[in-house]
N, C-alpha and C positions, 0 to 999 in steps of 0.2 A: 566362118566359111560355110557355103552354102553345102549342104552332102547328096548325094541322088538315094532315092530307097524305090524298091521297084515291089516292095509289097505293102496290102494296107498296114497304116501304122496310126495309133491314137495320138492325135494333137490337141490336147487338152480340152475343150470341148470340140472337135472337129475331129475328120478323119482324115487321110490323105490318101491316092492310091498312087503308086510311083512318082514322079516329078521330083524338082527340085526341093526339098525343107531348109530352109532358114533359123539357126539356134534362135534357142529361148532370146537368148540377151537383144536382138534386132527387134524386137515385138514391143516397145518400151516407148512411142512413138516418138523416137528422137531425142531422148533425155538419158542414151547411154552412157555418152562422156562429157567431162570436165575440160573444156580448154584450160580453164585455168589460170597462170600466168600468162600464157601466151597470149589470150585475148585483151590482156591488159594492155600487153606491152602494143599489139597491135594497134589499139587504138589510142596511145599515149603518143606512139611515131605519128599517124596520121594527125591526131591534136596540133600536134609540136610543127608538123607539114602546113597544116594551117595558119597557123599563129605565124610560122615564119613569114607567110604570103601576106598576111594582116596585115605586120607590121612595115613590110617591106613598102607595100602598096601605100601604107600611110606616112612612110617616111618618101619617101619619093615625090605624093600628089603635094603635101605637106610642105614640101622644101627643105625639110627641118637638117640642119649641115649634121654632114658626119664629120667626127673627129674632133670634137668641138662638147665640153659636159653639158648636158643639159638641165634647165632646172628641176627639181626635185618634180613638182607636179607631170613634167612631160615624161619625164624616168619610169616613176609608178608606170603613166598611164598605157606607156607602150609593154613595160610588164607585162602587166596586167592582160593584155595585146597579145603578147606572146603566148602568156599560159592559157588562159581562160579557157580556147576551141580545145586544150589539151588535158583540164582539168574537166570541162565540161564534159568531154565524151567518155573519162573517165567516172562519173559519175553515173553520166544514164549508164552503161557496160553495168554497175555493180546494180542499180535498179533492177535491171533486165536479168541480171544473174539470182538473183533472189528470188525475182517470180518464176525462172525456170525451177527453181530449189523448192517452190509451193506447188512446182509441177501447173501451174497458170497458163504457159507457155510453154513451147517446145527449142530445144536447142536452133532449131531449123529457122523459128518466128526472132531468135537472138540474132543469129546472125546479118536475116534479112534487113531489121529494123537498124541494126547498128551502120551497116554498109549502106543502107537506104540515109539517116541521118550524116554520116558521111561525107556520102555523095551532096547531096542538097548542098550540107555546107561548105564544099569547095566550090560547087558550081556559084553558089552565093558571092565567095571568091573570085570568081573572075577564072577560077583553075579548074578546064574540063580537059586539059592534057599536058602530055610532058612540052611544047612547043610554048603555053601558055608558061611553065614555067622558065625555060627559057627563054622567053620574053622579058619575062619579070627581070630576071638576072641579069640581060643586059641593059632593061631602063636601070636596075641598081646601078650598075658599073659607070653609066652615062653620069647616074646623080652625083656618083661618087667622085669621078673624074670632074665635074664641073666644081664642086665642092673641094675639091680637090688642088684643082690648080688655082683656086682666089685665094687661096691660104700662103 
């Protein structure tokens, strides 16, 4: 928390005369705290948010019926579909956390890059809003209804 001093006071090489001072620990440029798990899980939801769009998109353009096994090779591949954006972003996240820990980087440059990679790749997606994802949901329900009633 910021404290007010209204006389001069030594700041380690600097001096200060009244104004606002800022503790030591803000002085760190940005590499005070640890997200931690939370940035995991952040970016494993957003993964997983992607991967479902993938596979949606690809089962849909695809035709490929629901409700119906598919062969092994199509199984993997949508897998694979689904996890990847979520394993992927999980990956750069622990890169980016490492150069923060070499101090390379600041917590500030993590973020930016993570939510900039992100972004890109849902706009790659097709998803730059919640409308787009509702979109999605009901060509799913279309595929699935048509898929649906031939059965």
């Amino acid at each position: 928390m910021p404290r007010y001093v209204d006389v001069i006071e030594e700041m380690g090489d600097s001096f200060r005369i009244g104004g606002y001072v800022m503790p030591e620990t803000s002085s760190n440029g940005g590499n005070g705290g640890d997200p931690g798990g939370a940035a995991t899980v952040i970016w494993m939801f957003l993964g997983l948010l992607a991967g479902v769009a993938l596979v949606a998109k690809v089962i849909v353009s695809a035709d490929i019926p629901t409700g119906e096994p598919l062969p092994l090779k199509e199984t993997v591949l949508l897998i694979a579909l689904l996890l990847g954006p979520m394993l992927f972003l999980n990956a750069v996240s622990d890169q980016l956390i490492k150069e923060v820990g070499r101090e390379k980087i600041s917590w500030a440059t993590y973020w930016t890059t993570m939510v900039s990679i992100t972004v890109a790749a849902l706009t790659l997606l097709g998803v730059t809003s919640i409308n787009d994802l509702i979109d999605l949901i009901e060509a799913w329900k279309a595929h699935d209804e048509r898929w649906g009633a031939s059965t």
